[in-house]
C-alpha positions in Angstrom: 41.5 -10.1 -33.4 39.3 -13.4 -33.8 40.0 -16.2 -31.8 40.3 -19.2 -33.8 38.8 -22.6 -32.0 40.1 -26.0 -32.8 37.8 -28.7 -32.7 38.6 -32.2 -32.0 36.0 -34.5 -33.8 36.6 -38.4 -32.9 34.9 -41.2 -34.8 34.9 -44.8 -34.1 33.9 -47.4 -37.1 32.3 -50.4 -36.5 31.8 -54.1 -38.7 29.2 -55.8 -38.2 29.6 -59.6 -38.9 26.8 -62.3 -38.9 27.7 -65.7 -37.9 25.6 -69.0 -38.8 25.8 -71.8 -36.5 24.2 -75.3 -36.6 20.8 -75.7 -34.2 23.5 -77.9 -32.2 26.0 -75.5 -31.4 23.5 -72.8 -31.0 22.7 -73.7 -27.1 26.3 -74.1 -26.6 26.9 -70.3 -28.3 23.8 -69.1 -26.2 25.1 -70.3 -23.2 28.6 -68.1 -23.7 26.9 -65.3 -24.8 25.4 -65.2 -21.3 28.9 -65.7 -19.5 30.2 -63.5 -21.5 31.8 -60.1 -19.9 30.6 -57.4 -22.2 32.5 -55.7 -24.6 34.2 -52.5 -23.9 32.7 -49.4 -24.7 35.1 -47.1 -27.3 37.1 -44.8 -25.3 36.1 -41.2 -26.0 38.7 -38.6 -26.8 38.6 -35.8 -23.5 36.5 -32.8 -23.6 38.9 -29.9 -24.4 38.8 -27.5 -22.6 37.1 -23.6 -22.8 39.0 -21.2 -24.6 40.5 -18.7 -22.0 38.4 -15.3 -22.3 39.8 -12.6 -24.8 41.0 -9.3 -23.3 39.1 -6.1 -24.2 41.0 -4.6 -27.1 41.5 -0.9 -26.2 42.0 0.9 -30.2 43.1 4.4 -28.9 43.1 5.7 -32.2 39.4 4.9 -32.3 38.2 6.5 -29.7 40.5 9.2 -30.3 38.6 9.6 -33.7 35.6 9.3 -31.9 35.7 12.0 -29.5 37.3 14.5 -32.0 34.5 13.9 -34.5 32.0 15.4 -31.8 34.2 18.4 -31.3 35.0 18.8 -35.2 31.0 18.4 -36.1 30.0 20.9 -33.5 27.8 18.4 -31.7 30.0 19.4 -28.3 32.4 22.6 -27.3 35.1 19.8 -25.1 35.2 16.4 -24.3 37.9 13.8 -22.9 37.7 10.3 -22.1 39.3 8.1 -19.7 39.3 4.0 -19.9 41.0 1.4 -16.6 41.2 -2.3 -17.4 42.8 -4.4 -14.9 43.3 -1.5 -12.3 45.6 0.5 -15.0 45.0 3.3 -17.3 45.2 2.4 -21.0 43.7 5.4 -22.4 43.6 8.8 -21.9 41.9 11.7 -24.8 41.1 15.6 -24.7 39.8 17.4 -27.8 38.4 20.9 -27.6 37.4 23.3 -25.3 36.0 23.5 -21.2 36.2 27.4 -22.4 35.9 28.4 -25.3 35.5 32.1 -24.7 38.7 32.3 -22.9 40.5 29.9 -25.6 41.1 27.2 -22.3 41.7 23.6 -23.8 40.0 20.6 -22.5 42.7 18.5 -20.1 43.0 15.4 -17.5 41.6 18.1 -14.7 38.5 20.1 -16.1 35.7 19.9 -13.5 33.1 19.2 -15.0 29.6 18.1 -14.1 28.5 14.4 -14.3 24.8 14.0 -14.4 22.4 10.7 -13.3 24.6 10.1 -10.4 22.2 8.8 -8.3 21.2 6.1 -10.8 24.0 3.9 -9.4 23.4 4.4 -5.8 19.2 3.5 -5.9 20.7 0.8 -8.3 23.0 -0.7 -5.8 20.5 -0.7 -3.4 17.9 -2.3 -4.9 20.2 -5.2 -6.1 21.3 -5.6 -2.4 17.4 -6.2 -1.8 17.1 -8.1 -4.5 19.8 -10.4 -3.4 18.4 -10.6 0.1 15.0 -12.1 -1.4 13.0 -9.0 -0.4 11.6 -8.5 -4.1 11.6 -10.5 -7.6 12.3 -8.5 -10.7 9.3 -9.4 -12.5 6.8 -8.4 -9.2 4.3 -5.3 -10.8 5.7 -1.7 -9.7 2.4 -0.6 -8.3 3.0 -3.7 -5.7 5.3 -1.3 -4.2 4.7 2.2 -5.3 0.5 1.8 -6.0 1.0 5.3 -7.6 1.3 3.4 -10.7 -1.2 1.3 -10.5 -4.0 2.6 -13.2 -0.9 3.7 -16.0 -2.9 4.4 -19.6 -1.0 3.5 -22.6 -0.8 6.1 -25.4 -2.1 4.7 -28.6 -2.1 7.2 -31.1 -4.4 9.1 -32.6 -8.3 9.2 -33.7 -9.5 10.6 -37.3 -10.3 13.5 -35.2 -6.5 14.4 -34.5 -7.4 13.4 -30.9 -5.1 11.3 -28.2 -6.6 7.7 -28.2 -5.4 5.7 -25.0 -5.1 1.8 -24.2 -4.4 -0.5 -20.7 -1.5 -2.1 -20.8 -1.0 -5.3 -21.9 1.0 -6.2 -19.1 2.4 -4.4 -15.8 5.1 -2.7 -15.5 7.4 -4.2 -13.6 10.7 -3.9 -11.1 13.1 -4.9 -14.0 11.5 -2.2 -16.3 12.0 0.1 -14.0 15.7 -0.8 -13.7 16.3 -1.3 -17.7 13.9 1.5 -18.8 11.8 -0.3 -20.8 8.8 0.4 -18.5 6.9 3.2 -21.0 7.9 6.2 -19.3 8.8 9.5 -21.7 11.6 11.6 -20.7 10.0 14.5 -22.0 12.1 16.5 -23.8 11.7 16.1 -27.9 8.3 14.1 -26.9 6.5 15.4 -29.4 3.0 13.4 -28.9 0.2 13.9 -26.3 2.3 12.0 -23.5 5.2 14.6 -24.2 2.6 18.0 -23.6 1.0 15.9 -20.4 4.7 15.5 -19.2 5.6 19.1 -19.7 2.2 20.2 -17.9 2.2 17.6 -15.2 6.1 18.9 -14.9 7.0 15.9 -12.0 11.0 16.5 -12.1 10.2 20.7 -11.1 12.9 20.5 -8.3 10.3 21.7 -5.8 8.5 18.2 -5.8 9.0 16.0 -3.3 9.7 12.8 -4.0 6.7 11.4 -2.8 4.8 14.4 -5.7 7.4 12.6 -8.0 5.6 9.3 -7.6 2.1 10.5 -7.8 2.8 13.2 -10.7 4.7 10.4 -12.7 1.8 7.9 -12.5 -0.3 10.7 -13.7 1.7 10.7 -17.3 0.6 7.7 -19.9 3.4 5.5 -20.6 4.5 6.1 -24.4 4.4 2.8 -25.4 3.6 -0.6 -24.4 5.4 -1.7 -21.5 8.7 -3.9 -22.3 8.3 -3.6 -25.8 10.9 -0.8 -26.1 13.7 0.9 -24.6 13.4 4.5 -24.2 15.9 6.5 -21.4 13.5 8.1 -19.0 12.3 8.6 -15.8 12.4 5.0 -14.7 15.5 5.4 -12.7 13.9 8.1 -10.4 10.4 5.5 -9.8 13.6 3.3 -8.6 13.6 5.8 -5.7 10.1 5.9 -5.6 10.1 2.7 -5.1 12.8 2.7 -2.6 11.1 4.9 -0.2 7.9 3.7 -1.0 6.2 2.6 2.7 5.4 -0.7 1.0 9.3 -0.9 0.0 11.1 -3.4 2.5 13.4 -0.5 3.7 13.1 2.9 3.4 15.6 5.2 0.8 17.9 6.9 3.6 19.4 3.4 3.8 20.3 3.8 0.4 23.8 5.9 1.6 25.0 3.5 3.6 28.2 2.4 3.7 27.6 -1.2 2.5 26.2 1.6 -0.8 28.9 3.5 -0.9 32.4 2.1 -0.4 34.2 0.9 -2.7 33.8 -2.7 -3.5 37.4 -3.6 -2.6 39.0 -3.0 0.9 
């Protein structure tokens, strides 16, 4: 529903009149002009004030469409959805299956497995830094983490078919790390150059360390110019890099701590 604004607009109209006096009376006129108290400014109407914000409109019969058009298109086997506002529950949806084999409908308590979980946690973290003056956003990533310090933008290809390869135009910094705008590739359906390097290179195999993470990473060219796109990637695990990077101000294992971790009301 549109809020609809009222605005107030005041105007105040003026004459202007033009007197003639004789040279006689015009030292007297002088004279009272200078005694005179001036005139009082127009009173202004009062600022009105800001519009209260609008509530989030919850539509469950959107989101209800929503989630069974994944189940009807085939695009998933079950999904639900569940939406708080204000510490209450004002929606709750299941459609389709957590098994289909066995016929078992999708309901409130299906287990099920949440990926990028530790997105928030190096997230928190690194805004706590932030906050504390230990880094700016727009500081270079390889200040921290100099893995990344000689990143080759892909640039296409030559008329030979081959992988041509740029510097970047700028570095890639904190706050593209944290919005995933740095370049990184996610792999996956990267079908160019930086997608095979990725695949070969292979830095999330589970048996790296995270310190192979950082090194293998700043191996891979960044798909595209830094900030100039978003792409989901990687950028959240150079977050940890970064984090336990011996040039970080404090080292990842902080990152669990209960300051992390609890919840943000007591």
């Amino acid at each position: 529903m549109k809020s609809q604004t009222k605005f107030l607009v005041a105007g105040v109209i003026g004459a202007l009149g033009f007197l003639a006096v004789q040279p006689a009376a015009a030292a007297a006129a002088a004279a009272a002009a200078a005694t005179a108290k001036p005139a009082a400014k127009p009173a202004t109407a009062p600022a009105l004030p800001a519009p209260p914000p609008q509530p989030l409109v919850i539509e469950p019969q959107a989101i209800d469409a929503a989630l069974k058009s994944f189940v009807d298109s085939q695009k998933i086997v079950g999904v639900s959805a569940l939406v708080y506002q204000n510490d209450k529950e004002v929606y709750f949806g299941a459609y389709g299956f957590a098994d289909r084999e066995n016929n078992k409908p999708m309901s409130r308590d299906t287990v099920v497995q949440i990926f990028s979980m530790t997105k928030p946690i190096t997230g928190v973290a690194l805004m706590k830094l932030y906050e504390r003056g230990k880094f700016q956003l727009d500081d270079p990533l390889e200040m921290y983490a100099p893995e990344f310090a000689n990143l080759k933008v892909y640039a296409g290809v030559d008329d030979a078919g081959q992988p041509k390869y740029e510097a970047p135009k700028r570095k890639v910094t904190v706050r593209d790390v944290l919005r995933h705008t740095a370049g990184f590739t996610a792999g996956g359906g990267d079908q160019t150059a930086v997608g095979a390097i990725y695949k070969q290179i292979d830095p999330r195999a589970r048996t790296n360390t995270l310190a192979q993470v950082a090194e293998k990473l700043g191996q891979v060219p960044l798909a595209y110019q830094p900030g100039t796109r978003w792409r989901y990637s990687m950028t959240s695990d150079s977050d940890a890099c970064l984090r336990s990077s011996k040039r970080a101000p404090r080292p990842t294992a902080t990152s669990g701590s209960p300051t992390t971790t609890r919840p943000a009301r007591s």
